[in-house]
C-alpha positions in Angstrom: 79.7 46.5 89.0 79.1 43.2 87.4 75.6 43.5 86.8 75.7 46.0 84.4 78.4 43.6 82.6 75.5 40.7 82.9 72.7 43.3 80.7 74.9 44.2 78.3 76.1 40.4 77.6 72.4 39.4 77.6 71.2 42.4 75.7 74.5 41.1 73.1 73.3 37.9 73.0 69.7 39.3 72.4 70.9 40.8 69.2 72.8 38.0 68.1 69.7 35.7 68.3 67.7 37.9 66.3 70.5 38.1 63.7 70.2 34.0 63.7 66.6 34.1 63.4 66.6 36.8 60.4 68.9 34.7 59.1 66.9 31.4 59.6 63.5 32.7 58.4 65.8 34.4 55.0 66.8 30.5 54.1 63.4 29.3 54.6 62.0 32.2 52.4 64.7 31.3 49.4 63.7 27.6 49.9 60.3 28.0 49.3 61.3 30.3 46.7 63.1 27.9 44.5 60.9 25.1 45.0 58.3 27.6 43.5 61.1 28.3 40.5 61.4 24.4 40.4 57.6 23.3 40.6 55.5 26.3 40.3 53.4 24.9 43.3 53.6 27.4 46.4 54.3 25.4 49.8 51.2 24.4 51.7 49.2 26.9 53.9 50.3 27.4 57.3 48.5 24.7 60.0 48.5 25.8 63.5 48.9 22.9 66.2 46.8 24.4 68.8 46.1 22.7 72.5 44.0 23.9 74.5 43.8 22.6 78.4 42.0 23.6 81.3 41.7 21.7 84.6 39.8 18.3 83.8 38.9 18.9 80.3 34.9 18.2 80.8 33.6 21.6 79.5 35.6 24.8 78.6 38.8 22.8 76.9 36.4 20.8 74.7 34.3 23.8 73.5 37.4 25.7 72.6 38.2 22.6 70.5 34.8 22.1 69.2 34.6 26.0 68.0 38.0 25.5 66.3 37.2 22.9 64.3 34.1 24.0 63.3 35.4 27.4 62.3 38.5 26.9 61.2 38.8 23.8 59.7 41.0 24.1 57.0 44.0 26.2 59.1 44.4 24.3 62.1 44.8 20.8 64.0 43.1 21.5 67.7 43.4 19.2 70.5 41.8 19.6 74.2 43.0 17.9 77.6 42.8 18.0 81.2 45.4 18.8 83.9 43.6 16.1 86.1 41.2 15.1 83.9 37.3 13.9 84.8 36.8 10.1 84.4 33.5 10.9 81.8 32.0 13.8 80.4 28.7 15.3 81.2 25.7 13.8 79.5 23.8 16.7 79.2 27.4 18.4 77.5 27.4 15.4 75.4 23.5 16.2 74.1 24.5 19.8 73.6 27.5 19.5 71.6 25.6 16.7 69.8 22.5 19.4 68.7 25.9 21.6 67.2 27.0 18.8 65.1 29.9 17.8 67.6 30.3 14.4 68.4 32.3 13.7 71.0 33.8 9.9 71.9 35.7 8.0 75.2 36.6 10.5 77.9 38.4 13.5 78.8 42.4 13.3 77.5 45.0 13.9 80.1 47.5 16.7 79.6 50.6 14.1 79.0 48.8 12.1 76.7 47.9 15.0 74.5 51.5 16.0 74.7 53.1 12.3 73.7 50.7 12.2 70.6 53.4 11.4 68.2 55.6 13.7 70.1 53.2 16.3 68.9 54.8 20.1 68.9 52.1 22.9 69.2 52.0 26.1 67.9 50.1 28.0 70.7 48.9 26.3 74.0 46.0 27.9 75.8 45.6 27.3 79.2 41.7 28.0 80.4 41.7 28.8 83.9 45.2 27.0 84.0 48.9 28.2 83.8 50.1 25.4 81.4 53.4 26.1 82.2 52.8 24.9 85.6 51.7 21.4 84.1 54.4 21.2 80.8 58.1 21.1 82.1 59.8 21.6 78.6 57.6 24.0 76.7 59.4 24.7 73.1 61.1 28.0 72.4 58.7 28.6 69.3 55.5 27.6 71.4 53.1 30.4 72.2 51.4 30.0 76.0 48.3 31.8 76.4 46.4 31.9 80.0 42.7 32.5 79.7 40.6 33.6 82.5 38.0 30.7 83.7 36.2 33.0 85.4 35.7 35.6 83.5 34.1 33.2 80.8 31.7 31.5 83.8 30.7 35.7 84.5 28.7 35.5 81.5 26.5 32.9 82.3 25.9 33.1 85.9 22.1 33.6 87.5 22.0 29.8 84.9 22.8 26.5 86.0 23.3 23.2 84.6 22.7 22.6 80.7 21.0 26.2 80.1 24.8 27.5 80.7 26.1 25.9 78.2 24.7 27.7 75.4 26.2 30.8 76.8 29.5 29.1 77.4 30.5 28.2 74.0 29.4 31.5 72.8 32.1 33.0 75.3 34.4 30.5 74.6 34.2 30.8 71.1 34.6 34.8 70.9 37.6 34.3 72.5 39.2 31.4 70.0 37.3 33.9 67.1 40.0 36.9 68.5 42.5 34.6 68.8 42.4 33.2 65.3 41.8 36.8 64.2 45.3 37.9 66.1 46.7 35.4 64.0 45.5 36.7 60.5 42.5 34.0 60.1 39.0 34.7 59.2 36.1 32.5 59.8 35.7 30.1 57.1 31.7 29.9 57.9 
C-alpha cells in the first residue's frame, strides 16, 4: 500500500539530508582550512550556548548555571530561566551561592526573555524537571533538548530541609552538568 511508499520516500529523504550535511560540514572544514593556509591562526575554540530552565528558576536552573560557569568557564556561555518564574530568589539561596563565590543579581529570568536575548541560539537546552519543548514553540534543527529528572536530584537530599539541602543540591546538580560536559568532550578546567 501507500505507506510503504511514505518509509521509503522518508528514509530517501533521510539519506539525502545526510549527503547535505556531509557536504556542509566538508566546506566548513576547507574554510577553516584555508584561513589556516592564509593566517596560520586556527579558528576559535568551540563555545557552547547552553540554557538551562526548570519551572521558576529559584534553585535547580541557577545551580546548573552557577556550576557551569564555574567549571567551565572558558568553553561555554550558560544562561538559566524559569517557565513561570518566582518573583525573588530565596535569601538563604542567595547566602549559599554567595559562600561559593556566586553572586547572583535582580530576580529569576523568564523563559521568553532568555530566548529573545539578542535572538540568542543555544546549543543544548536542558530542561530540569521541565519538557522545554512544551514551553519553546520553534526549537532549532541543530539544538539539542535534554529533560532532566527534578526528582531524582531532590532524592538525594531528602530527610533535609531548607538551606542544609542546598549543599547537597548543587553537588547533584553539578555531577550531572560534570557528565554532560564530559559527553561533549570537556574536562573540568578546575
Amino acid at each position: 500500500g501507500g505507506g510503504s511508499a511514505e518509509v521509503q520516500d522518508l528514509f530517501s529523504l533521510l539519506i539525502a539530508i545526510r549527503v547535505l550535511k556531509r557536504a556542509s560540514d566538508q566546506a566548513e572544514n576547507i574554510c577553516e582550512q584555508t584561513s589556516f593556509a592564509v593566517t596560520g591562526e586556527t579558528g576559535e575554540e568551540k563555545r557552547y550556548r547552553i540554557l538551562f530552565i526548570d519551572e521558576d528558576n529559584r534553585l535547580l536552573s541557577i545551580m546548573a548555571e552557577a556550576f557551569a560557569r564555574e567549571a567551565f568557564p572558558d568553553v561555554g556561555r550558560y544562561l538559566s530561566a524559569g517557565a513561570t518564574p518566582a518573583d525573588a530568589f530565596d535569601p538563604d539561596f542567595v547566602e549559599f551561592l554567595a559562600s561559593r563565590g556566586v553572586d547572583i543579581e535582580g530576580s529569576p529570568m523568564d523563559l521568553q526573555q532568555a530566548l529573545d536575548k539578542a535572538n540568542r541560539h543555544y546549543h543544548i537546552i536542558v530542561g530540569i524537571g521541565v519538557n522545554p519543548a512544551k514551553y519553546i514553540d520553534d526549537i532549532p534543527f541543530r539544538t539539542v533538548v535534554l529533560e532532566w529528572d527534578a526528582n531524582e536530584v531532590h532524592e538525594e537530599v531528602s530527610g533535609l530541609q531548607g538551606r542544609d539541602r542546598f549543599p547537597g543540591l548543587y553537588r547533584a546538580i553539578s555531577g550531572r552538568v560534570d557528565a554532560l560536559m564530559r559527553t561533549l568532550g570537556l574536562e573540568t578546567d578546575r
